[in-house]
SELUMBA-499889 format. One record per atom (N, C-alpha, C): residue in three letters; chain; atom name; x, y, z. Coordinates in pm, whole numbers. Example, Ala and Ser with C-alpha at 12.3 -4.5 7.8 and 13.67 -1.06 7.14 Angstrom:
# residues 2
<rec vextor="ALA" vexlo="A" minu="N" px="1319" py="-569" pz="780"/>
<rec vextor="ALA" vexlo="A" minu="CA" px="1230" py="-450" pz="780"/>
<rec vextor="ALA" vexlo="A" minu="C" px="1320" py="-330" pz="780"/>
<rec vextor="SER" vexlo="A" minu="N" px="1285" py="-225" pz="708"/>
<rec vextor="SER" vexlo="A" minu="CA" px="1367" py="-106" pz="714"/>
<rec vextor="SER" vexlo="A" minu="C" px="1290" py="3" pz="787"/>
//
This chain:
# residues 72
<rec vextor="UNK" vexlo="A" minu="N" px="-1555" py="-1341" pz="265"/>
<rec vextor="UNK" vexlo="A" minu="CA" px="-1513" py="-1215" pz="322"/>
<rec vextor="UNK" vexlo="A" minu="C" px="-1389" py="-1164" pz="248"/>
<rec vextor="UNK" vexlo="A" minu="N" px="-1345" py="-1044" pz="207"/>
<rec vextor="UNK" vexlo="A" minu="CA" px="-1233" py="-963" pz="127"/>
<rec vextor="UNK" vexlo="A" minu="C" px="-1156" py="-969" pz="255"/>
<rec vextor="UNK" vexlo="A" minu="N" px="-1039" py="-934" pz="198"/>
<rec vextor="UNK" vexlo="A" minu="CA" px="-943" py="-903" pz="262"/>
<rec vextor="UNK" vexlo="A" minu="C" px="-879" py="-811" pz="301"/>
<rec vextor="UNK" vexlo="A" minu="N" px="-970" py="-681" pz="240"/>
<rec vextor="UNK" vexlo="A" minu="CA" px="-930" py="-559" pz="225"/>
<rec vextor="UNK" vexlo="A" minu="C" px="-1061" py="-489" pz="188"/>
<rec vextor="UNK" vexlo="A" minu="N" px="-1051" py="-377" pz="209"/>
<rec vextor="UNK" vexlo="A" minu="CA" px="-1174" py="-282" pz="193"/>
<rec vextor="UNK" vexlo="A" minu="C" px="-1208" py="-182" pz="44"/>
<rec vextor="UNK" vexlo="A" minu="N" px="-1046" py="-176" pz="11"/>
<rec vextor="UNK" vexlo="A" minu="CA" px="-1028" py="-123" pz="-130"/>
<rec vextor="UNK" vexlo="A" minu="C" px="-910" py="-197" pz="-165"/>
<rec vextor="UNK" vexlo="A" minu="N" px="-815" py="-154" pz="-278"/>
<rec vextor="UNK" vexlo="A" minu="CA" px="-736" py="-273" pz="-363"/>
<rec vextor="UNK" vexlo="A" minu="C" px="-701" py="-175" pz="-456"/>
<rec vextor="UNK" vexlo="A" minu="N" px="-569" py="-218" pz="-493"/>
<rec vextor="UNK" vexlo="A" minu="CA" px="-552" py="-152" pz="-621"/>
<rec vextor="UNK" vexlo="A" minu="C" px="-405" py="-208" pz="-695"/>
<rec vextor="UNK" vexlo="A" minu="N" px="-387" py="-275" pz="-803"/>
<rec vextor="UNK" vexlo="A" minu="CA" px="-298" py="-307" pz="-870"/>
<rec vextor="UNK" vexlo="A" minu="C" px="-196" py="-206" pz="-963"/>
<rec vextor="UNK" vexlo="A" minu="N" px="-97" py="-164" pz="-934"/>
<rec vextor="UNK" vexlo="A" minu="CA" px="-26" py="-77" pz="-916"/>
<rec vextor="UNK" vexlo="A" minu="C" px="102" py="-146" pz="-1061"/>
<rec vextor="UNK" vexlo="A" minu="N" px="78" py="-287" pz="-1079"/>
<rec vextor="UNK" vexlo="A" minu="CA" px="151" py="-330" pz="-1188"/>
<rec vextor="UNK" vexlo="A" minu="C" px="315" py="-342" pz="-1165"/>
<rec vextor="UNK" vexlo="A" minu="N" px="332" py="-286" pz="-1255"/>
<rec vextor="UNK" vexlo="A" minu="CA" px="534" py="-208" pz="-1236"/>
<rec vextor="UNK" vexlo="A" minu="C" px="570" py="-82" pz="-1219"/>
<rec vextor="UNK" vexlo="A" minu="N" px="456" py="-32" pz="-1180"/>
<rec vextor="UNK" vexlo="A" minu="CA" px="494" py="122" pz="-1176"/>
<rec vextor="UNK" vexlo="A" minu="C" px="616" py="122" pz="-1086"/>
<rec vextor="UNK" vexlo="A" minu="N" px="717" py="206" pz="-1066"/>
<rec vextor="UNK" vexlo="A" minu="CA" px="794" py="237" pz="-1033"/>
<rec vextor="UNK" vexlo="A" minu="C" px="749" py="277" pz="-860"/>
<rec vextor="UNK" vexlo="A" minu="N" px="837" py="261" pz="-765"/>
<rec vextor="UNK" vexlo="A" minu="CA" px="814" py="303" pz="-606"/>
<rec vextor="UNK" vexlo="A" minu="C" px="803" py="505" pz="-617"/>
<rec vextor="UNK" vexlo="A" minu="N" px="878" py="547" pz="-645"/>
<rec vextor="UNK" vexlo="A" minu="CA" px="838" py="714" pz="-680"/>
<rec vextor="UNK" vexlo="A" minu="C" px="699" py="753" pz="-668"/>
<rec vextor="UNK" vexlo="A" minu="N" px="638" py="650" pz="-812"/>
<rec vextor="UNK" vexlo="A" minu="CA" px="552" py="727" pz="-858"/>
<rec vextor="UNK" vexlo="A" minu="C" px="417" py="669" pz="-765"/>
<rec vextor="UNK" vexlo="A" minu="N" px="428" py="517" pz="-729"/>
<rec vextor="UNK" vexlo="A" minu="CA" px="335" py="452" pz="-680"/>
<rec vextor="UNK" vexlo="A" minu="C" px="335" py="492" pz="-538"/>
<rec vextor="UNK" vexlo="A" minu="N" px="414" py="551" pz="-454"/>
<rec vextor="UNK" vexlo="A" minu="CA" px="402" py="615" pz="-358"/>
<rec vextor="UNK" vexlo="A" minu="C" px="323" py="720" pz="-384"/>
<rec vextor="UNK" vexlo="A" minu="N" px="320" py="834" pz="-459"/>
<rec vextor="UNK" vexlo="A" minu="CA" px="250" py="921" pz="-450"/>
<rec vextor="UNK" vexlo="A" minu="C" px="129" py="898" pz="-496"/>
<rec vextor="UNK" vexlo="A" minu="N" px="144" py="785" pz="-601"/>
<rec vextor="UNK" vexlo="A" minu="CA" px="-38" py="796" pz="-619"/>
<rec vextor="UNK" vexlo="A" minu="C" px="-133" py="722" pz="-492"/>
<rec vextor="UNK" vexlo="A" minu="N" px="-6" py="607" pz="-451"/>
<rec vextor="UNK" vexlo="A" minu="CA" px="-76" py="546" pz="-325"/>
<rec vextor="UNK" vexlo="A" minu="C" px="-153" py="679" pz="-204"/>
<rec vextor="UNK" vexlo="A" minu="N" px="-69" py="745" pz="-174"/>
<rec vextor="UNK" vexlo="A" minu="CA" px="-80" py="842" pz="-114"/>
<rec vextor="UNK" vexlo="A" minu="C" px="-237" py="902" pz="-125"/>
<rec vextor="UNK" vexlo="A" minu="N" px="-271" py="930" pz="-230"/>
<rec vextor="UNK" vexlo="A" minu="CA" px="-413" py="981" pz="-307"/>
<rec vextor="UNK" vexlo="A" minu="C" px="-485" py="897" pz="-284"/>
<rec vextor="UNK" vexlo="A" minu="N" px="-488" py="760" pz="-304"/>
<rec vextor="UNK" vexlo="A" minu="CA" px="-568" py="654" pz="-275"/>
<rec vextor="UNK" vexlo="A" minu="C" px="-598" py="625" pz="-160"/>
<rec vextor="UNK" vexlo="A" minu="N" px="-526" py="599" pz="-59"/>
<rec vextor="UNK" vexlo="A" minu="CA" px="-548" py="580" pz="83"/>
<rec vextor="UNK" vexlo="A" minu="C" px="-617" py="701" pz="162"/>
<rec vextor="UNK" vexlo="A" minu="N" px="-612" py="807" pz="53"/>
<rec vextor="UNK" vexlo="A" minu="CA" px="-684" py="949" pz="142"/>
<rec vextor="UNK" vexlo="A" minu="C" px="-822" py="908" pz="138"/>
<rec vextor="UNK" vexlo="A" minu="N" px="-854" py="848" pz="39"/>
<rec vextor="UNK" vexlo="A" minu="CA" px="-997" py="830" pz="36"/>
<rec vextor="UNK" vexlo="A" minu="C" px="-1082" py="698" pz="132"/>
<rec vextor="UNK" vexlo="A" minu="N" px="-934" py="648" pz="182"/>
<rec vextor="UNK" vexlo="A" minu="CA" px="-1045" py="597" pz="262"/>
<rec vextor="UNK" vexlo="A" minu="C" px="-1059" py="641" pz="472"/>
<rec vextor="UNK" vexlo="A" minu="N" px="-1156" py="520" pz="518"/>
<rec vextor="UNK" vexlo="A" minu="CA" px="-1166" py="586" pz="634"/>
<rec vextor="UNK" vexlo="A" minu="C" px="-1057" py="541" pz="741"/>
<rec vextor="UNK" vexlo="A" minu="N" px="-1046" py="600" pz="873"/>
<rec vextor="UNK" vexlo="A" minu="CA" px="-934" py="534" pz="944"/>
<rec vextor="UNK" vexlo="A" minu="C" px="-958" py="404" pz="1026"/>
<rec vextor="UNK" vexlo="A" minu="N" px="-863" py="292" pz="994"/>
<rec vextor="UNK" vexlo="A" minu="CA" px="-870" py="183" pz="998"/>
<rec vextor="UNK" vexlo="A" minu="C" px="-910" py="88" pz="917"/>
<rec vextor="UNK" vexlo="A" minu="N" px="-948" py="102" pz="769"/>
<rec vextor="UNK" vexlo="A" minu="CA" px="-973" py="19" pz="687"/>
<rec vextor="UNK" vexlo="A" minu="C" px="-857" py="-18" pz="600"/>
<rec vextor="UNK" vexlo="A" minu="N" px="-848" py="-140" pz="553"/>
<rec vextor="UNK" vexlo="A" minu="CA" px="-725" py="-187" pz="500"/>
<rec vextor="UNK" vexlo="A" minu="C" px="-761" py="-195" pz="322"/>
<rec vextor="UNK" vexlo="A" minu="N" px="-623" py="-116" pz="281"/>
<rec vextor="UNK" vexlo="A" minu="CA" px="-624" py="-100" pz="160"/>
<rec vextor="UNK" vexlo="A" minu="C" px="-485" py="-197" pz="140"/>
<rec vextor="UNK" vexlo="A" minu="N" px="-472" py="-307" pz="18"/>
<rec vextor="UNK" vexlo="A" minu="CA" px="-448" py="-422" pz="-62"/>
<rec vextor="UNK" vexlo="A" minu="C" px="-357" py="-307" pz="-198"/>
<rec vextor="UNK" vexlo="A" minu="N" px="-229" py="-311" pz="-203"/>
<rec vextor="UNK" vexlo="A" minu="CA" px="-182" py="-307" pz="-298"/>
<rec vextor="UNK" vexlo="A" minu="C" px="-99" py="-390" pz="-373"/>
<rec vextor="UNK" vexlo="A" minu="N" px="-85" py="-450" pz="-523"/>
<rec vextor="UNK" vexlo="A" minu="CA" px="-46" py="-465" pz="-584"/>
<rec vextor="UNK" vexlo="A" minu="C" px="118" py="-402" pz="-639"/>
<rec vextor="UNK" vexlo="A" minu="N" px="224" py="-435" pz="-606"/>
<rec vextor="UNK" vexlo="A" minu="CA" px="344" py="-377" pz="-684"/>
<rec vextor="UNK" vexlo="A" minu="C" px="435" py="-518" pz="-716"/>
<rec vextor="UNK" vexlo="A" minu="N" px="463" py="-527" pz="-865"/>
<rec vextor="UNK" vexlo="A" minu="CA" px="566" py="-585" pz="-909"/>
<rec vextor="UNK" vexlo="A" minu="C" px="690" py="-540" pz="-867"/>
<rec vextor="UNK" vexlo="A" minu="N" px="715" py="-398" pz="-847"/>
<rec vextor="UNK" vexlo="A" minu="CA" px="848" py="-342" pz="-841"/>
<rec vextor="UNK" vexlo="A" minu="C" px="952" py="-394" pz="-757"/>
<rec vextor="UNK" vexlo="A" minu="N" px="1075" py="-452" pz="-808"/>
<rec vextor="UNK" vexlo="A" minu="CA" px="1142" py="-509" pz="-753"/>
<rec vextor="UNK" vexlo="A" minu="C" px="1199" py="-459" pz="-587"/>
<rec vextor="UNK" vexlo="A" minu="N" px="1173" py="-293" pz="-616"/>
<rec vextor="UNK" vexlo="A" minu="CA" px="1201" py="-231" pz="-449"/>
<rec vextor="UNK" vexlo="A" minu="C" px="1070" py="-231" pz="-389"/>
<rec vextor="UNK" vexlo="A" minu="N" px="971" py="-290" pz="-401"/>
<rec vextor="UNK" vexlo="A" minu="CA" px="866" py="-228" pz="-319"/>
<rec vextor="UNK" vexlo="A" minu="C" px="875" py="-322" pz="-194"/>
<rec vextor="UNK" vexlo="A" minu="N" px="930" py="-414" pz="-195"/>
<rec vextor="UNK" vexlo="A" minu="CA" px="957" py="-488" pz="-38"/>
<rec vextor="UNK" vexlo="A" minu="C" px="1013" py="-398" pz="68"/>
<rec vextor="UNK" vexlo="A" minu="N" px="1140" py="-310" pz="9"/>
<rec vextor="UNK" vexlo="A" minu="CA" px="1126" py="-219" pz="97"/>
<rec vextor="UNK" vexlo="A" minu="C" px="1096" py="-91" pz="128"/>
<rec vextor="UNK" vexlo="A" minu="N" px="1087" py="-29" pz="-20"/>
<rec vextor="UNK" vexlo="A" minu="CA" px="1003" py="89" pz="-4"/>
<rec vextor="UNK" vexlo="A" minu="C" px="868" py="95" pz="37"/>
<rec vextor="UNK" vexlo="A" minu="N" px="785" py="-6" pz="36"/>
<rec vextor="UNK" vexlo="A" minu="CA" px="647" py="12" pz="113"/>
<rec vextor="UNK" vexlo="A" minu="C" px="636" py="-24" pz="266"/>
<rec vextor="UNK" vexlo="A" minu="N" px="674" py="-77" pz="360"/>
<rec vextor="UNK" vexlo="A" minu="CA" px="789" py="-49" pz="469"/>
<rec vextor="UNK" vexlo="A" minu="C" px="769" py="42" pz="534"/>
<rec vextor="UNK" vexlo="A" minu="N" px="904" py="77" pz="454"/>
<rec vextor="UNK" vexlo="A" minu="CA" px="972" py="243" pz="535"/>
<rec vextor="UNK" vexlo="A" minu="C" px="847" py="355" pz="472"/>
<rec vextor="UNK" vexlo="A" minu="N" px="747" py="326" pz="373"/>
<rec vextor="UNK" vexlo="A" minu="CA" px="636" py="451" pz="334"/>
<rec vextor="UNK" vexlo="A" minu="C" px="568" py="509" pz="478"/>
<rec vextor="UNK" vexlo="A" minu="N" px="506" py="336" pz="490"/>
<rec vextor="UNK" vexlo="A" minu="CA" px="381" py="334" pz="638"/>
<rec vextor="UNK" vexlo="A" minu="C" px="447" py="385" pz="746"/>
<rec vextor="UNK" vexlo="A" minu="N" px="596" py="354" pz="785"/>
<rec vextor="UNK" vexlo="A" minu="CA" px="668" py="391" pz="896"/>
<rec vextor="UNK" vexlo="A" minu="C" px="648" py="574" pz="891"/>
<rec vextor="UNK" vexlo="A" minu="N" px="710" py="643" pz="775"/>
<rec vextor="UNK" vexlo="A" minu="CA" px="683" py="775" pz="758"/>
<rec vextor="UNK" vexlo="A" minu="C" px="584" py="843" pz="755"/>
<rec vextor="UNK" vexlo="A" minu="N" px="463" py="765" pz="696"/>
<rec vextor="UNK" vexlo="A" minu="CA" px="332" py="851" pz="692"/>
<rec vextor="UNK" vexlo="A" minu="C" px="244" py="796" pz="839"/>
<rec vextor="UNK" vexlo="A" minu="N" px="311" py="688" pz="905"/>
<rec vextor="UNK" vexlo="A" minu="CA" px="216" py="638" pz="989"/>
<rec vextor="UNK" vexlo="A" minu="C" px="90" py="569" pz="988"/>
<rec vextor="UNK" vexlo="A" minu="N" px="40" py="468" pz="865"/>
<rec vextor="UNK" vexlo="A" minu="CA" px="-22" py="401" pz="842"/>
<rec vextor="UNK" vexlo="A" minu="C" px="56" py="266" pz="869"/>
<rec vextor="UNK" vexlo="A" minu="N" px="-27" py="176" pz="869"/>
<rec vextor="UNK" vexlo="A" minu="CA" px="40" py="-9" pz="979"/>
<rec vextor="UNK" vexlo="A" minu="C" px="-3" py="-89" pz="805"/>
<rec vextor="UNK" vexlo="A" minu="N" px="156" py="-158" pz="844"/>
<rec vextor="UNK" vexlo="A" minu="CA" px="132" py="-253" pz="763"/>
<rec vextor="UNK" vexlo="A" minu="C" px="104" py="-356" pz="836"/>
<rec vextor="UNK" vexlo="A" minu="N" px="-12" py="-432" pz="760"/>
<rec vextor="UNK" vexlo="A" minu="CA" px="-84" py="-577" pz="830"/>
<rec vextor="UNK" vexlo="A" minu="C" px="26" py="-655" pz="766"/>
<rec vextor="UNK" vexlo="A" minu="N" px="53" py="-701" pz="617"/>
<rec vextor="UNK" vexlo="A" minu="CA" px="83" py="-803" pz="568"/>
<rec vextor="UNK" vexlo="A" minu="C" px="180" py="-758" pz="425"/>
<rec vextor="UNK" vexlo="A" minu="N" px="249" py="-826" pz="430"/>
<rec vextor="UNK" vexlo="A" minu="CA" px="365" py="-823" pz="300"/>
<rec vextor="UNK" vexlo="A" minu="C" px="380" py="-943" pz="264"/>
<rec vextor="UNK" vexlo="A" minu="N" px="312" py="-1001" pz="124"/>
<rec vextor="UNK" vexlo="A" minu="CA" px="356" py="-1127" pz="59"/>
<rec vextor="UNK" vexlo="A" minu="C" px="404" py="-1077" pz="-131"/>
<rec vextor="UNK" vexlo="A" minu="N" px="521" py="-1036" pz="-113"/>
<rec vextor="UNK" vexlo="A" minu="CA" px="553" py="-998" pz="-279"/>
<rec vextor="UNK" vexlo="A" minu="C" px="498" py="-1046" pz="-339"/>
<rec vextor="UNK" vexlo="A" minu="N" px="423" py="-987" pz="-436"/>
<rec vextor="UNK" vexlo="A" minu="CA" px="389" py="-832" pz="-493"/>
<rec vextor="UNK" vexlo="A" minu="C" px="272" py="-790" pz="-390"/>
<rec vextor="UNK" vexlo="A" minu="N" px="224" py="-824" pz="-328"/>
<rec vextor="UNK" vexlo="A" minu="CA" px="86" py="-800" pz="-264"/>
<rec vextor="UNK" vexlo="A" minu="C" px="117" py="-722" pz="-68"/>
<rec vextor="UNK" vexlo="A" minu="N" px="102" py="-629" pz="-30"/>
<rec vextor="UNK" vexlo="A" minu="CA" px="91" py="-544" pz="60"/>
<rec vextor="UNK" vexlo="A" minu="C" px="-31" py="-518" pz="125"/>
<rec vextor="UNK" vexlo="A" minu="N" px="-73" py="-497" pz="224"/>
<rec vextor="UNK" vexlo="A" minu="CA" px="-174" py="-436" pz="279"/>
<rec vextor="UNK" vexlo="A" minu="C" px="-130" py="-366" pz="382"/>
<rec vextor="UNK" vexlo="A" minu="N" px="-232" py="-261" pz="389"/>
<rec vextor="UNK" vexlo="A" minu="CA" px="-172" py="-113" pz="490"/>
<rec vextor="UNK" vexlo="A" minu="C" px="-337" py="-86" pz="525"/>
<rec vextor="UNK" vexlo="A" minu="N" px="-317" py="-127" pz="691"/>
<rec vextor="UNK" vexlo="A" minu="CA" px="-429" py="-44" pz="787"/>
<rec vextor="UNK" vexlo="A" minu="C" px="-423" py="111" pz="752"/>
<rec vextor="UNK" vexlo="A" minu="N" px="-500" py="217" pz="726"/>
<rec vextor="UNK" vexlo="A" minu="CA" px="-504" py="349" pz="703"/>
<rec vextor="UNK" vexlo="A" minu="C" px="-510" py="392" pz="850"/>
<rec vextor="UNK" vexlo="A" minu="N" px="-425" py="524" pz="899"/>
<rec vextor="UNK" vexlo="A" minu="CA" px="-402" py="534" pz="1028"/>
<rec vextor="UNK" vexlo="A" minu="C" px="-516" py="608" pz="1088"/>
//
């Protein structure tokens, strides 16, 4: 069984930019399926966080570099 419904490795992109593309990505899916991201970025522990808090999507799980976010 996956762990996630979609996935996407995001590398080092920077929190800026990987927020907004995250943003695009999670539109596509449906509500309640968990999308798996990938960030090296040394801030994304807490910029991905405070993202879900603002847009209102749930974070399930945070293990640096690896995130997952229930879509709201």
């Amino acid at each position: 069984m996956s762990d996630s419904d979609a996935s996407w490795d995001a590398g080092t992109l920077g929190c800026g930019e990987l927020l907004m593309e995250l943003r695009f990505k999670i539109a596509e899916l449906q509500s309640k399926q968990v999308f798996k991201v990938i960030c090296r970025d040394p801030g994304a522990p807490e910029e991905m966080p405070s993202w879900c808090r603002l847009t209102g999507h749930k974070l399930l799980k945070q293990e640096h570099p690896s995130y997952w976010i229930e879509k709201k």
